[in-house]
C-alpha distance (Angstrom), angle and dihedral (degrees) to the residues before:
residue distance angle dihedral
X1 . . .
X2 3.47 . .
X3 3.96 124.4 .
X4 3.90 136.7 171.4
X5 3.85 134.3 -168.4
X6 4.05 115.8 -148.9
X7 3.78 103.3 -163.3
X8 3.36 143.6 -16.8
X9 3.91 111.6 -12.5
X10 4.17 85.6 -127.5
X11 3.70 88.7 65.6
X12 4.13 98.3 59.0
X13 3.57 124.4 112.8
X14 3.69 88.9 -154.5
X15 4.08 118.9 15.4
X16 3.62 118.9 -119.3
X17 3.93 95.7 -113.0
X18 3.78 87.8 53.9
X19 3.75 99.3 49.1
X20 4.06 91.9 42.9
X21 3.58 85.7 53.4
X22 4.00 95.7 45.0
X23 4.25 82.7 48.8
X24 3.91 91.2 50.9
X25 4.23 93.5 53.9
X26 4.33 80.4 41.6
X27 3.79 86.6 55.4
X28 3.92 88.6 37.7
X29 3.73 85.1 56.2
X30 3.28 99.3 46.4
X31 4.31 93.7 46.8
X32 3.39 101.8 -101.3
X33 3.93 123.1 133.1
X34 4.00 105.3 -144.3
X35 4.15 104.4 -145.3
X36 4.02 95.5 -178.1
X37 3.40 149.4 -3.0
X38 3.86 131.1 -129.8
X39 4.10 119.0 -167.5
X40 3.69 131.6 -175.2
X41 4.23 138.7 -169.4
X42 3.26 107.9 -150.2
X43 3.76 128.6 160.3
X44 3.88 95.6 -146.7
X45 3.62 134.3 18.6
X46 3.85 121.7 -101.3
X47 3.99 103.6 -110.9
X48 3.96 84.2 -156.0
X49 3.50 107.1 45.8
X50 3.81 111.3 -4.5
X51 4.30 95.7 -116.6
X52 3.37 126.9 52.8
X53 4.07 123.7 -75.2
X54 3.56 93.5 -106.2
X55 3.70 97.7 46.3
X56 3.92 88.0 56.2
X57 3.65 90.4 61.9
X58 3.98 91.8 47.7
X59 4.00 90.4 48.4
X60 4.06 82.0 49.7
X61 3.51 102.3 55.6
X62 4.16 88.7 37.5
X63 3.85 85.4 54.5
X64 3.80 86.8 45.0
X65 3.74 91.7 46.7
X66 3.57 98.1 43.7
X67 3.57 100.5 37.0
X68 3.64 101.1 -139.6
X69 3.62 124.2 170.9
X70 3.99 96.7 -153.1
X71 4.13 134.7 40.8
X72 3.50 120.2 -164.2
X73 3.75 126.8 -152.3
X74 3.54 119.4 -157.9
X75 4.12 96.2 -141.3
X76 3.43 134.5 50.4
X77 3.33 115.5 -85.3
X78 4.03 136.0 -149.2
X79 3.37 124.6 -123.1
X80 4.35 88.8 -112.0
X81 4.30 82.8 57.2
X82 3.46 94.7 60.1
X83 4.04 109.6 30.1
X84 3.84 77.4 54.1
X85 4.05 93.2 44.2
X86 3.60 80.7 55.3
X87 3.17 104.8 53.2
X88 3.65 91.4 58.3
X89 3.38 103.7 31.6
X90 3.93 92.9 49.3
X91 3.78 125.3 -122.8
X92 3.84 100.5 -94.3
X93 4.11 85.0 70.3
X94 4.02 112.7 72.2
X95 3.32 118.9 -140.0
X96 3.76 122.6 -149.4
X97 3.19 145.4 179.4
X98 4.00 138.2 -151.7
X99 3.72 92.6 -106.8
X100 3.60 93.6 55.1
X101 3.47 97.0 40.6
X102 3.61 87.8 57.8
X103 4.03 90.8 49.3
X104 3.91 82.8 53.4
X105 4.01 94.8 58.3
X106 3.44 87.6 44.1
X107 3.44 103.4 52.1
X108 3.92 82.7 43.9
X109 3.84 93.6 56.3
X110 4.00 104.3 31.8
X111 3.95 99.2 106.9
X112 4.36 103.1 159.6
X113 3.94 115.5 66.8
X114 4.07 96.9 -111.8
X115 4.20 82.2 58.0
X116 3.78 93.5 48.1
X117 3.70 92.6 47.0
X118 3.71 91.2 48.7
X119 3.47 99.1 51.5
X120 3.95 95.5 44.2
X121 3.86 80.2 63.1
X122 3.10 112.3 45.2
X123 4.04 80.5 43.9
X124 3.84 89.7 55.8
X125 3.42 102.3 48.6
X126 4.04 89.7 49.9
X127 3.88 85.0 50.1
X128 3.90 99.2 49.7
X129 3.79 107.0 72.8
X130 3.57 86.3 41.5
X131 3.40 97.3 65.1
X132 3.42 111.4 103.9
X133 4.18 90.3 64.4
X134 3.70 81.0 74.6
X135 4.11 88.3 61.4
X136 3.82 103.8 45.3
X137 3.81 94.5 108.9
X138 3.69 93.9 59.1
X139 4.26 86.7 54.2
X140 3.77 87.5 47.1
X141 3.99 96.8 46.4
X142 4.14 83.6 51.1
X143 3.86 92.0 44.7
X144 3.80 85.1 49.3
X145 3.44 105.8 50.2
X146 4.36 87.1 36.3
X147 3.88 79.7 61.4
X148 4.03 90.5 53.0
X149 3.96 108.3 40.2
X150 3.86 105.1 24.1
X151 3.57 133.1 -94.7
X152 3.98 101.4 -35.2
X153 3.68 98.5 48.2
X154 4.13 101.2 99.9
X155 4.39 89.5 43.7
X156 3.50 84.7 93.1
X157 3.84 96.1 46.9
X158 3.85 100.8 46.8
X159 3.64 99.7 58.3
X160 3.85 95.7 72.5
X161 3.51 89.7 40.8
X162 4.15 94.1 60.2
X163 3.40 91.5 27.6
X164 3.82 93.8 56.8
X165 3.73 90.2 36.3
X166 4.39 91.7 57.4
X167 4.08 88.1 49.1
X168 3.56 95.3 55.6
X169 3.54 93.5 45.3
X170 3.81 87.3 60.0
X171 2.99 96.9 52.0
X172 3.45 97.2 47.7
X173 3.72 84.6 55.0
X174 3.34 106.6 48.4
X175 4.04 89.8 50.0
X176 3.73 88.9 51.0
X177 4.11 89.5 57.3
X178 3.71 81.9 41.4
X179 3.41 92.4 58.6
X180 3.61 99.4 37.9
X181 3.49 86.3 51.8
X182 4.25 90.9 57.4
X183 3.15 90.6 40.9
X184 4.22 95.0 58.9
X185 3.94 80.8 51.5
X186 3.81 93.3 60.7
X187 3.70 87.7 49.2
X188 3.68 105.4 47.9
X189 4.16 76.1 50.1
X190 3.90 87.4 54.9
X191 3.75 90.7 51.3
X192 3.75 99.4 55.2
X193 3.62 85.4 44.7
X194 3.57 89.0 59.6
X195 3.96 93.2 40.2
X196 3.33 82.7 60.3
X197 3.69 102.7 43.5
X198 4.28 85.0 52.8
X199 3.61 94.4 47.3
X200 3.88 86.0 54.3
X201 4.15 89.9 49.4
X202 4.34 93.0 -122.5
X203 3.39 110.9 149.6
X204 3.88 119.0 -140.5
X205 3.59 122.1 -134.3
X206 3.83 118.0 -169.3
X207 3.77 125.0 -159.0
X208 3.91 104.9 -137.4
X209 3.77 118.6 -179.4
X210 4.19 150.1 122.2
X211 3.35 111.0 -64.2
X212 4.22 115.0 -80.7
X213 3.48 78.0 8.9
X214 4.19 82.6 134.5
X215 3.97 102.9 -93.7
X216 3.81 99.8 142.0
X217 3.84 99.8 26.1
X218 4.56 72.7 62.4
X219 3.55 87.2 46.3
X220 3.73 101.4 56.1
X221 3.35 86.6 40.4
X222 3.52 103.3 62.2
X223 3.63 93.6 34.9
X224 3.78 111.7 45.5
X225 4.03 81.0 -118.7
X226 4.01 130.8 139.5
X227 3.94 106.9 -145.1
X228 3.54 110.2 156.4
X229 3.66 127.2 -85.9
X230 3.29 138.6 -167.8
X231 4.06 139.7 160.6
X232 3.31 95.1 -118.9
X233 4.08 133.6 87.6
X234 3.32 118.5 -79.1
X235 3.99 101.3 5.8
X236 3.81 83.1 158.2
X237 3.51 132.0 43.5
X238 3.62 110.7 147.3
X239 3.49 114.9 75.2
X240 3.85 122.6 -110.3
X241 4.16 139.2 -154.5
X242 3.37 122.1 -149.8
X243 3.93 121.9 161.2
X244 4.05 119.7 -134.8
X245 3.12 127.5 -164.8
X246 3.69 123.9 -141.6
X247 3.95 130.6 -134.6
X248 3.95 86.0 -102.9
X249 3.76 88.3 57.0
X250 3.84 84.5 -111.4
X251 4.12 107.2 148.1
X252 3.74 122.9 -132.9
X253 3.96 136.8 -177.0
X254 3.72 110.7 -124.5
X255 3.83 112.5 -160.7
X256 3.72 121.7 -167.0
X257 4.01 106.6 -154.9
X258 3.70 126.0 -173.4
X259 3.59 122.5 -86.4
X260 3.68 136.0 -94.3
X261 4.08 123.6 -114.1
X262 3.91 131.8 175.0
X263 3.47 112.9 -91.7
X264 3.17 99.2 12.1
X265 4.18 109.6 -172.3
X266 3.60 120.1 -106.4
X267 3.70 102.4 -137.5
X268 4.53 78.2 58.2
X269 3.87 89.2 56.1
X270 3.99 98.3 53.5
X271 3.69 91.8 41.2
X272 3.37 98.7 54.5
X273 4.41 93.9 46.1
X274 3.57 86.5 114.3
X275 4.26 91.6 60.8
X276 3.86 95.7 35.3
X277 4.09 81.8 50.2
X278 3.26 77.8 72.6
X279 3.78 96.8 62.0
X280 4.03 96.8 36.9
X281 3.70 90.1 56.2
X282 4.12 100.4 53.0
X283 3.36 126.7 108.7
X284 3.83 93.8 -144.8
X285 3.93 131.6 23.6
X286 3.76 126.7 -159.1
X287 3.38 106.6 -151.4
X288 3.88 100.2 -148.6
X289 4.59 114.4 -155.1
X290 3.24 124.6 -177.3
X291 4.27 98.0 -133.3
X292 3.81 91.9 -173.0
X293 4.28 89.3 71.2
X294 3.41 113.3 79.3
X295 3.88 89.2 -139.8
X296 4.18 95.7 63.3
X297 3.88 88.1 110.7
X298 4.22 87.5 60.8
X299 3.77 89.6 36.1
X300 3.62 93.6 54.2
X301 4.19 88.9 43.8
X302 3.85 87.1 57.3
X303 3.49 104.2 45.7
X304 4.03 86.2 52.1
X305 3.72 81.1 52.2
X306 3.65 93.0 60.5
X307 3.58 101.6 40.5
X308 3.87 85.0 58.5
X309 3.39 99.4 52.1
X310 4.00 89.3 52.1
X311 3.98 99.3 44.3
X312 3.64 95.4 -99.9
X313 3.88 102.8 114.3
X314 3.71 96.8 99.3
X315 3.34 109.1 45.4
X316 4.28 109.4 93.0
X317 3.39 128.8 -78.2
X318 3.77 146.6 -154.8
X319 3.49 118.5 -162.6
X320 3.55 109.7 -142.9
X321 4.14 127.4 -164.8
X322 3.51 103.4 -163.9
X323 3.89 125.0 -179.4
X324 4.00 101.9 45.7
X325 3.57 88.1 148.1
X326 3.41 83.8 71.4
X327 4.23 101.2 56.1
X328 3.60 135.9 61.9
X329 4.16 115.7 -73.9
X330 3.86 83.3 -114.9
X331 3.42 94.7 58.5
X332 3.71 112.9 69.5
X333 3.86 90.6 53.2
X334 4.40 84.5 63.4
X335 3.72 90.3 46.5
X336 4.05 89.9 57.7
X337 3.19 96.1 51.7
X338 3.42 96.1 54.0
X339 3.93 92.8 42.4
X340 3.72 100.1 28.5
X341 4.04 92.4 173.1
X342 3.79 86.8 50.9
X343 4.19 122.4 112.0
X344 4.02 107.3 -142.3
X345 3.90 104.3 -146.6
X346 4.32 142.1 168.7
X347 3.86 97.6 -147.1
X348 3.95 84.3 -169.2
X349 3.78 98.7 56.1
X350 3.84 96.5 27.0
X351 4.03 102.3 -118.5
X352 3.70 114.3 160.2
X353 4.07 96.8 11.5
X354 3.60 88.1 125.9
X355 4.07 91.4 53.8
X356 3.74 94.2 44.8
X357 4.12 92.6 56.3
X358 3.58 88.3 42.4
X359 3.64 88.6 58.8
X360 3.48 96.5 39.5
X361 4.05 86.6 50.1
X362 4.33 82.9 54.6
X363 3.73 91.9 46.1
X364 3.65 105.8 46.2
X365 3.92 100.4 20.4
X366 4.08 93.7 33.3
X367 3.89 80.6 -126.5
X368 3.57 114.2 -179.9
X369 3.98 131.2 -152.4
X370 3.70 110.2 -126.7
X371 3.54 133.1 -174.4
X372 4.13 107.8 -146.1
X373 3.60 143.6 -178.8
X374 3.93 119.2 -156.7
X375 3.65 130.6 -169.2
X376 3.85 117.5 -122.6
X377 4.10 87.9 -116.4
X378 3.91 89.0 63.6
X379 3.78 97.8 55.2
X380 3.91 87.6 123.7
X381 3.77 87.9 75.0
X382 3.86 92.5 45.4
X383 3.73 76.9 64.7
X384 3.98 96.3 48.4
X385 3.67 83.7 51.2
X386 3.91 94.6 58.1
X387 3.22 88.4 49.1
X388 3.89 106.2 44.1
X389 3.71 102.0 25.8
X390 3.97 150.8 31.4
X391 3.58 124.2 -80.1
X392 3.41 116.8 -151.7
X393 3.49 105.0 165.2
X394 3.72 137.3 -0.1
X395 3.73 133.4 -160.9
X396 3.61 128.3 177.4
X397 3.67 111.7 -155.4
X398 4.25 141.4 175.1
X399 3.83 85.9 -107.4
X400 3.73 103.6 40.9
X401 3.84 148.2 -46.6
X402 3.88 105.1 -66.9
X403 4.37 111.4 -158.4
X404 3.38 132.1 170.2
X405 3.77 102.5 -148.9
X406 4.17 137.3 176.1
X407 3.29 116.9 -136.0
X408 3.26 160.0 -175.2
X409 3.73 126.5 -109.7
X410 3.68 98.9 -140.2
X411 3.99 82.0 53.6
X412 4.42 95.3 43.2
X413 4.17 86.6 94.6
X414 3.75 90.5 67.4
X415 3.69 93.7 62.7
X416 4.10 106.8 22.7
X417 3.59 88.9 114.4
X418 3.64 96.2 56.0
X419 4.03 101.0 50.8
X420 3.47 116.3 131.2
């Protein structure tokens, strides 16, 4: 792996140790066995070859040494960085960078139609300025034989080469409008789904959160379902609907979306609008964190980031620590007091559930938890109640029925005059 530092370290988003060791679970993800690990400060950028000169040569003989097959670059890099990586690196070493490793996971893990379509995308528009790496021989061949027989021995040779080179650049084009075009379909189908869904008065809540930050381990949870998990980044990335219902008997649309990472590539973003639709159109957000990295703060900072640059910032949001089976006993207790509003949860063993849909009830619903005392001669509304709200507790006593009940304000009137 490959990793650079432009400036001062106080001036990074994301330190270099952090984002090397973000790349290494990427390349974990994506099978690849990292051996070593090459960093660089630089104050600029190489415009040739992204390091310095002299690092090159170090990276070539560590290739050499170690024999690797694959180097990894922890930026994106232009199509000059890597024809000129190449060139010095040789062609049976592969470079990559972080933008097409991430393509590579996704195209591993897209399984429904809309994901494979949005992945060939975003993997063709990566692929189309670089096209001309894939005609170098056909430039050397004509340099070659120019060197042999004068100065019109490569015409021959370069006209296949361009010519090639301009028909697969159509057709790269007209696939991309192709897809774009398939993908518009999809969404105009995700709008009068959602038409639908508002005309019917279901709210939709969308799990938002850092990659294996938890999401769909939450999801199955909460919904008896069986979407696929895995400890590894980006287990999901096509989004997923599952309803809920809510102690109240209230129904909700759970959507599972696909997770957040650090420079994340552009060309990713816009072809995936028609998933993160899915996000800027719910009424409620869980903002999933995984409490047991030591990172959550910056997680949480990022996926903020995100939601702002798509139009999602205002809509209302639980914060969610998930994985506090994971931490010390101590630890959960400093969390809340830093994020008060927060609901500490273990998706995997269940702790907290109850909290979480009780907050989601108050969010969504405006449901309130009251503390009420009912005479023995209104035991027809300790029936409504069952029916129409939570019980939390429930105490029958020589003076009266004593609950502790969540509720919803639209419902509060029916028992005013019992608050205690």
């Amino acid at each position: 792996m490959v990793g650079v530092q432009v400036g001062p370290a106080s001036s990074q988003v994301l330190n270099l140790e952090d984002s090397l060791a973000e790349l290494e679970l990427l390349a974990e993800t994506a099978g690849i066995e990292v051996l070593a690990t090459l960093t660089q400060n630089l104050e600029a950028i190489n415009s040739r070859t992204f390091i310095g000169s002299g690092k090159v040569e170090e990276l070539k003989l560590l290739a050499e040494e170690l024999d690797v097959g694959v180097i990894l670059f922890d930026e994106e890099l232009t199509p000059r960085h890597q024809r000129e990586l190449e060139e010095v690196l040789g062609k049976s070493v592969k470079i990559i960078d972080r933008s097409a490793l991430i393509l590579d996971i996704f195209s591993q893990h897209a399984r429904t139609r809309e994901g494979m379509l949005q992945v060939e995308l975003a993997q063709l528009e990566y692929r189309l300025p670089r096209l001309t790496r894939a005609w170098t021989h056909l430039a050397r061949q004509a340099g070659g034989a120019a060197g042999r027989t004068g100065s019109t021995g490569g015409v021959g040779l370069r006209g296949p080469g361009e010519t090639q080179l301009e028909v697969d650049r159509r057709e790269i084009k007209t696939r991309i409008v192709r897809l774009k075009e398939e993908l518009e379909k999809v969404r105009e189908h995700r709008l009068r789904h959602r038409e639908h869904r508002r005309k019917t008065n279901v709210p939709v809540v969308a799990l938002v959160g850092y990659t294996n930050a938890g999401k769909s381990t939450l999801l199955n949870t909460l919904t008896n379902a069986d979407i696929y998990v895995a400890d590894k980044l980006f287990a999901t990335l096509d989004s997923t609907s599952r309803q809920l219902k809510l102690s109240t008997g209230y129904p909700v649309v759970l959507s599972d979306t696909v997770g957040f990472i650090s420079k994340l590539p552009h060309h990713l973003i816009a072809s995936f609008k028609a998933t993160l639709m899915e996000v800027q159109d719910a009424d409620l957000l869980l903002h999933i964190v995984d409490v047991s990295d030591e990172r959550f703060e910056y997680y949480i900072q990022q996926v903020n980031t995100v939601l702002q640059q798509i139009g999602a910032d205002s809509i209302p949001q639980i914060i969610i620590f998930n994985k506090i089976d994971k931490v010390d006993s101590m630890f959960p207790a400093v969390v809340k007091r830093r994020y008060p509003e927060a609901i500490l949860i273990s998706a995997v063993n269940g702790t907290n559930i109850d909290k979480l849909i009780a907050k989601i009830e108050e969010v969504l619903l405006g449901n309130k938890n009251l503390k009420l005392k009912i005479p023995y001669d209104k035991t027809s509304l300790v029936s409504k109640l069952h029916d129409i709200a939570e019980i939390l507790n429930e105490d029958y006593k020589e003076d009266g029925i004593y609950l502790e009940v969540g509720i919803s304000k639209d419902d509060i009137y029916l028992v005013e005059n019992y608050v205690i």
